[in-house]
N, CA, C and O atoms as a GROMACS GRO file, in nm:
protein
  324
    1UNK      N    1  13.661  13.135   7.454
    1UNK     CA    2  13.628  13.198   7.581
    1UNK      C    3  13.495  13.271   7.568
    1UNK      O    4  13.465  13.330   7.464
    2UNK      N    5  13.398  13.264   7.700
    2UNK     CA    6  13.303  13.340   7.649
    2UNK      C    7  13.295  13.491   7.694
    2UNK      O    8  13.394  13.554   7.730
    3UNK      N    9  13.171  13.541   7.690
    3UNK     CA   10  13.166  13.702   7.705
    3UNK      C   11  13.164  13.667   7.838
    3UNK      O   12  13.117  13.563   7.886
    4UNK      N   13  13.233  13.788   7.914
    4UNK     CA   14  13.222  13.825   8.025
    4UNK      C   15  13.074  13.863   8.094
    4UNK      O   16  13.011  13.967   8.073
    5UNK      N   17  13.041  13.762   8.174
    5UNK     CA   18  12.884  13.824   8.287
    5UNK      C   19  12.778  13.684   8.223
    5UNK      O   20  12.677  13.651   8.285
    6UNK      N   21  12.821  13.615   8.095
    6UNK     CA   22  12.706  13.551   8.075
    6UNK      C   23  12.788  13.394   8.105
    6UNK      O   24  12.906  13.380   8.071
    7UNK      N   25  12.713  13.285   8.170
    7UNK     CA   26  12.759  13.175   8.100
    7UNK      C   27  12.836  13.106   8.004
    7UNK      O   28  12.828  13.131   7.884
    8UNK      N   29  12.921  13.010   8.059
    8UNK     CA   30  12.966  12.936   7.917
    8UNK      C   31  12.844  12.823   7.874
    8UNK      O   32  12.729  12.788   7.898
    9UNK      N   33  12.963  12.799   7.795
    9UNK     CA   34  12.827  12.687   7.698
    9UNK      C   35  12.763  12.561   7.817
    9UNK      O   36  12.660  12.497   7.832
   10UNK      N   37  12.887  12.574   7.879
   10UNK     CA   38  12.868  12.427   8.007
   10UNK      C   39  12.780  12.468   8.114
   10UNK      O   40  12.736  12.365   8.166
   11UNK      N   41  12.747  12.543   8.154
   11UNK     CA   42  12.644  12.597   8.211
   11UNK      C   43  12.514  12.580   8.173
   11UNK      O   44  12.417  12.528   8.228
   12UNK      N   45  12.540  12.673   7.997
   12UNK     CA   46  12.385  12.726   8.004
   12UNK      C   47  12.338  12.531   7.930
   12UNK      O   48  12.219  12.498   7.921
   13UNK      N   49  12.426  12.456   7.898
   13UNK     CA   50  12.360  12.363   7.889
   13UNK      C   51  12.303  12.270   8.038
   13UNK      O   52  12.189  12.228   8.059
   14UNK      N   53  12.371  12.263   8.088
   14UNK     CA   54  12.345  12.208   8.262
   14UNK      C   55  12.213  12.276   8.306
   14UNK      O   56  12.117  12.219   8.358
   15UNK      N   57  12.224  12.413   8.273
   15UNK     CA   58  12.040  12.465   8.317
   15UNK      C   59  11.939  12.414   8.249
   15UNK      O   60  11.836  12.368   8.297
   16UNK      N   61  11.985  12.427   8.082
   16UNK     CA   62  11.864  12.399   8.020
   16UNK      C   63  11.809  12.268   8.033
   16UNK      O   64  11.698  12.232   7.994
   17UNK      N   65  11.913  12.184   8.103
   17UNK     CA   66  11.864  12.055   8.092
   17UNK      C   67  11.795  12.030   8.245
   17UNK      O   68  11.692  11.968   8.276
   18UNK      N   69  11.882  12.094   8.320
   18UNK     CA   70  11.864  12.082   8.477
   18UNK      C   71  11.634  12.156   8.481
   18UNK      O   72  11.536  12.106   8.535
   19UNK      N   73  11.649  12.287   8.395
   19UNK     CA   74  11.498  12.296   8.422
   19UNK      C   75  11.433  12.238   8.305
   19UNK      O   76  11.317  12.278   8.307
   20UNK      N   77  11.456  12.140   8.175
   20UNK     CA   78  11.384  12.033   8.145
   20UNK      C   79  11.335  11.955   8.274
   20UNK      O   80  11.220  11.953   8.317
   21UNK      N   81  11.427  11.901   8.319
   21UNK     CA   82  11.400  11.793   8.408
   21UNK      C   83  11.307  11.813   8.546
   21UNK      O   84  11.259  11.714   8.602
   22UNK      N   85  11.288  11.939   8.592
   22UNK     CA   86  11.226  11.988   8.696
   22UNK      C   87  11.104  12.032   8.599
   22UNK      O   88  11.001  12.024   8.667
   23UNK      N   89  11.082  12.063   8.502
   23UNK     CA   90  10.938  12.052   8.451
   23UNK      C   91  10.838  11.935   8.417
   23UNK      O   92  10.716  11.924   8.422
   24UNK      N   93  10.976  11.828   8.372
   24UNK     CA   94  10.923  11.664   8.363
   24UNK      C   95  10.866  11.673   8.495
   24UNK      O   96  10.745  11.681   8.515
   25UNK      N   97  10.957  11.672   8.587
   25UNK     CA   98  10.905  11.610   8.743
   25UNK      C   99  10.751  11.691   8.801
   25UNK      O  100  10.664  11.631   8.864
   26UNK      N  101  10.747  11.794   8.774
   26UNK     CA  102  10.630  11.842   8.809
   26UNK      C  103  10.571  11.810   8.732
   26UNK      O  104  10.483  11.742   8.784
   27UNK      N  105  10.554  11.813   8.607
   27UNK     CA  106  10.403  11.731   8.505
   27UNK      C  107  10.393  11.614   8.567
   27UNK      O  108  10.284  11.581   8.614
   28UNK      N  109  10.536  11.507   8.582
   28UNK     CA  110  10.469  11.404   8.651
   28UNK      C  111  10.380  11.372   8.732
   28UNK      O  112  10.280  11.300   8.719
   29UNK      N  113  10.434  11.447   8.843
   29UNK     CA  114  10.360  11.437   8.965
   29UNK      C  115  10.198  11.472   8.947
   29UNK      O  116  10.108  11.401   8.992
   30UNK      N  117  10.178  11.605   8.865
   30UNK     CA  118  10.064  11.664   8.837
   30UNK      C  119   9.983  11.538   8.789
   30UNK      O  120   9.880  11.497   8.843
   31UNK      N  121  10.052  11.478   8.667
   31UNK     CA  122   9.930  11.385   8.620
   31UNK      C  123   9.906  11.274   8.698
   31UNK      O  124   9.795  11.221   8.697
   32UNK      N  125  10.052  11.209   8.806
   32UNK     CA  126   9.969  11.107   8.863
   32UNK      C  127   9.865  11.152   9.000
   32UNK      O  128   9.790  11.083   9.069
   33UNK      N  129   9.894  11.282   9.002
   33UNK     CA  130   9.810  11.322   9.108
   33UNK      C  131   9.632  11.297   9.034
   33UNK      O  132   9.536  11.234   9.079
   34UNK      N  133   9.652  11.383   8.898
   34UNK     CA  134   9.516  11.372   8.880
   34UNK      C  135   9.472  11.248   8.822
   34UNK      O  136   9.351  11.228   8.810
   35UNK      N  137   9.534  11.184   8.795
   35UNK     CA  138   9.479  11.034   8.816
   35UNK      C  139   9.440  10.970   8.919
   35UNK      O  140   9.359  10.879   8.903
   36UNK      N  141   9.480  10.995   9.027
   36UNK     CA  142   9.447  10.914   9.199
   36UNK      C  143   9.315  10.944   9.198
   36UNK      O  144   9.216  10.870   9.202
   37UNK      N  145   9.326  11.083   9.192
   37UNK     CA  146   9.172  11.157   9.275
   37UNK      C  147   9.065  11.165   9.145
   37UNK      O  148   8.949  11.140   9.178
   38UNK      N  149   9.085  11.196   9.013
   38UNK     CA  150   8.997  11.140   8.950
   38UNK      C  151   8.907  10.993   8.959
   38UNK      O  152   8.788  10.975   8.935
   39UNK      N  153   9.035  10.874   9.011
   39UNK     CA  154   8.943  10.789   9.072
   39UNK      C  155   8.871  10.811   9.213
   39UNK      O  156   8.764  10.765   9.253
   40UNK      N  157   8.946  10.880   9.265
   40UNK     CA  158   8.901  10.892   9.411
   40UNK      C  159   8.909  11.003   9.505
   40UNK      O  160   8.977  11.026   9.605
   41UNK      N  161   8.834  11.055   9.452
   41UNK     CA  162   8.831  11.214   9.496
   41UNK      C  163   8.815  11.250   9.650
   41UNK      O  164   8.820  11.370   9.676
   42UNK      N  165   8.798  11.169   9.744
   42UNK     CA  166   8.821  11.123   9.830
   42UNK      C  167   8.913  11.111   9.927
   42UNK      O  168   8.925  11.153  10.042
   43UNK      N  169   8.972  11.046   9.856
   43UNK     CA  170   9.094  10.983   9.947
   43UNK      C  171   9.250  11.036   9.955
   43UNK      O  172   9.282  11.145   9.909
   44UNK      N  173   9.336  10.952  10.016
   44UNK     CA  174   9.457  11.032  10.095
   44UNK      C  175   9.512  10.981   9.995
   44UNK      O  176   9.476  10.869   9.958
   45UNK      N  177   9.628  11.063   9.915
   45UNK     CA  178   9.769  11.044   9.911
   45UNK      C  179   9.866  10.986   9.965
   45UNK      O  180   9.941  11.071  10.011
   46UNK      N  181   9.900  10.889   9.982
   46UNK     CA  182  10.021  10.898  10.037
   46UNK      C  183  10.179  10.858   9.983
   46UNK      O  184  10.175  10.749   9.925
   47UNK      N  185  10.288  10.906   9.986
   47UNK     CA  186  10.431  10.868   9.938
   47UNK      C  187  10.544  10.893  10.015
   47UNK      O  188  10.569  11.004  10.061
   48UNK      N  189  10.595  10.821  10.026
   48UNK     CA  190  10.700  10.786  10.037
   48UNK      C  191  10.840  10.812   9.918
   48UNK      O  192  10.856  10.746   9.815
   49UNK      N  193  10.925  10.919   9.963
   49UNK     CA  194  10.971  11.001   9.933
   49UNK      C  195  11.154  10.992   9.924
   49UNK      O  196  11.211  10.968  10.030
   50UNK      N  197  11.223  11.007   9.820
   50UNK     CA  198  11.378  10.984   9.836
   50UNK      C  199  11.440  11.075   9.919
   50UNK      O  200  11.523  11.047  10.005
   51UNK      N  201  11.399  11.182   9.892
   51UNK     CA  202  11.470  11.333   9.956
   51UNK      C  203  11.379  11.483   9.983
   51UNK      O  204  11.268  11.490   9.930
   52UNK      N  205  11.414  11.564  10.040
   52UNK     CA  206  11.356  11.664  10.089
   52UNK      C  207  11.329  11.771   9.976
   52UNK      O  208  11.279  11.881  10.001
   53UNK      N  209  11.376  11.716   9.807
   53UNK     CA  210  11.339  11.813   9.755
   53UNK      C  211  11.276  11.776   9.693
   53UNK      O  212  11.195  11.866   9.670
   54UNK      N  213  11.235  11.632   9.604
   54UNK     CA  214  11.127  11.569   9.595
   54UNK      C  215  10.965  11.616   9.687
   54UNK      O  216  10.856  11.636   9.633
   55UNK      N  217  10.991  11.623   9.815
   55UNK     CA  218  10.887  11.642   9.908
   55UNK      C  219  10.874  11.804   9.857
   55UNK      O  220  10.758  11.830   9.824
   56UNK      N  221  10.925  11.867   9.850
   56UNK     CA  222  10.924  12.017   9.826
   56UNK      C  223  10.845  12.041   9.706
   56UNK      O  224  10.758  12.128   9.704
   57UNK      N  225  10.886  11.933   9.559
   57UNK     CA  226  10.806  11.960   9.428
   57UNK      C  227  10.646  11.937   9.455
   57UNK      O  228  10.553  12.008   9.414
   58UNK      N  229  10.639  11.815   9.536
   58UNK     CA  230  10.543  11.746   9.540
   58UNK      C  231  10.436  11.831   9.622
   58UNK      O  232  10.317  11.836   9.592
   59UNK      N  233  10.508  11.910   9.753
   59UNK     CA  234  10.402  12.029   9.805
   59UNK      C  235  10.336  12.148   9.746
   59UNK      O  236  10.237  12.204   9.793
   60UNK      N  237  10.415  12.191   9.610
   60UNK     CA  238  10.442  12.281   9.520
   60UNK      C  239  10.299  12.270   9.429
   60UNK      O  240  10.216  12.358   9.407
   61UNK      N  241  10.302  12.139   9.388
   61UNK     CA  242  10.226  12.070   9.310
   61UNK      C  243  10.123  12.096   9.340
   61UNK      O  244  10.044  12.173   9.286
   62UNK      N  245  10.108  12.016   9.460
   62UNK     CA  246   9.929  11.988   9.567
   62UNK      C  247   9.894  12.149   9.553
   62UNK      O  248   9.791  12.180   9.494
   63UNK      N  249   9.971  12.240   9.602
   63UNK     CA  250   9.935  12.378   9.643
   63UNK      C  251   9.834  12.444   9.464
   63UNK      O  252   9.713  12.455   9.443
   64UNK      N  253  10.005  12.487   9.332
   64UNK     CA  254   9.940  12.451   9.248
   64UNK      C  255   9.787  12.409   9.216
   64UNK      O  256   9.703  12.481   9.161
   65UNK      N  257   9.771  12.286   9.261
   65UNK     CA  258   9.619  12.201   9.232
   65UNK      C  259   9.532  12.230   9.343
   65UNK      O  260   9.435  12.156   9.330
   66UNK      N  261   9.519  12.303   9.449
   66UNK     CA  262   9.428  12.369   9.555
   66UNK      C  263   9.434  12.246   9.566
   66UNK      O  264   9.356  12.180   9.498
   67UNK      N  265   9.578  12.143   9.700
   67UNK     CA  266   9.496  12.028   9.750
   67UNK      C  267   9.590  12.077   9.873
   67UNK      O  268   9.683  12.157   9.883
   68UNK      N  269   9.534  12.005   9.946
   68UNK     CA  270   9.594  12.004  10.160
   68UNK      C  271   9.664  11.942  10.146
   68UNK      O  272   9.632  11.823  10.138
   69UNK      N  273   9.822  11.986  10.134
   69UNK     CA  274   9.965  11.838  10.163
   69UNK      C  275  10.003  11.870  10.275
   69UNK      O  276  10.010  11.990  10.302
   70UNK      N  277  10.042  11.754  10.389
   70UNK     CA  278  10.105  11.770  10.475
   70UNK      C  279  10.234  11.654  10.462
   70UNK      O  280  10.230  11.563  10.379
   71UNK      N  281  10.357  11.675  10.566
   71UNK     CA  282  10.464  11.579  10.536
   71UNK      C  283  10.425  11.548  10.658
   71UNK      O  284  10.331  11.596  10.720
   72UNK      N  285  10.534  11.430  10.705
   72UNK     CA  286  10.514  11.288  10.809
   72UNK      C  287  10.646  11.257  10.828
   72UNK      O  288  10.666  11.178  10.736
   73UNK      N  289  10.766  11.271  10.899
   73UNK     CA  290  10.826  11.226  10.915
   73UNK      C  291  10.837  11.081  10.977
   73UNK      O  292  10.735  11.054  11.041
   74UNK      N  293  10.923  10.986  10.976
   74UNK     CA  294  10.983  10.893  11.074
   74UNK      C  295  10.975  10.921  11.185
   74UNK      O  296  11.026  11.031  11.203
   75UNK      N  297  10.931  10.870  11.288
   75UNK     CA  298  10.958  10.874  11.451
   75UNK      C  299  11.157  10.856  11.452
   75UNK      O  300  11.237  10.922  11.519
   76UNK      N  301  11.179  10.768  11.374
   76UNK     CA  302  11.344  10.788  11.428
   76UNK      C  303  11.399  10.904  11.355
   76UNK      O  304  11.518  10.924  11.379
   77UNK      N  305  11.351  10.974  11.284
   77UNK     CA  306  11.402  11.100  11.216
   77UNK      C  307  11.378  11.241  11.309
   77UNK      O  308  11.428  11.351  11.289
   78UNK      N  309  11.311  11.211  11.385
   78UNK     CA  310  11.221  11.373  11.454
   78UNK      C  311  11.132  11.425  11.365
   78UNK      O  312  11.129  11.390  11.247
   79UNK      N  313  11.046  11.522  11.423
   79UNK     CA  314  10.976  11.575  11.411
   79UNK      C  315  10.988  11.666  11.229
   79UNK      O  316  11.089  11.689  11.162
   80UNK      N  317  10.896  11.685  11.210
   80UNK     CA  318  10.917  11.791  11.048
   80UNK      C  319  10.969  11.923  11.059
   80UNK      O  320  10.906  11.995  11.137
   81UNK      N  321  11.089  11.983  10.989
   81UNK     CA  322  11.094  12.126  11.015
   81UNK      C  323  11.009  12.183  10.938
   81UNK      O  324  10.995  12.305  10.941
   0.00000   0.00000   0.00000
């Protein structure tokens, strides 16, 4: 049993792995970002996206790197909140 107020082991392993994986995903993004615009410093971004929290890292990122992200919804989805 563990101490009272902290985590068990099943937890603090689920975090440590849960924010591995959210640090992968942002380096990712970071480097393929600076790969695009290193070629093309220029030009638009654009992706196409699984879920709303994906879109969330990815705004995080741009901001991070001083770039202008905007999202786009679907016309059959409505408008962006």
């Amino acid at each position: 049993m563990g101490v009272p107020g902290q985590p068990g082991p099943d937890l603090s392993v689920s975090l440590t792995l849960g924010l591995y994986l959210l640090q992968e995903t942002l380096e990712t993004w970071e480097e393929r970002l600076l790969r695009f615009f290193s070629v093309s410093p220029q030009a638009v971004y654009t992706a196409m996206l699984d879920n709303s929290f994906e879109r969330l890292l990815l705004h995080a990122v741009c901001q991070y790197m001083d770039l202008i992200s905007a999202s786009k919804c679907p016309a059959a989805l409505g408008p962006s909140q």
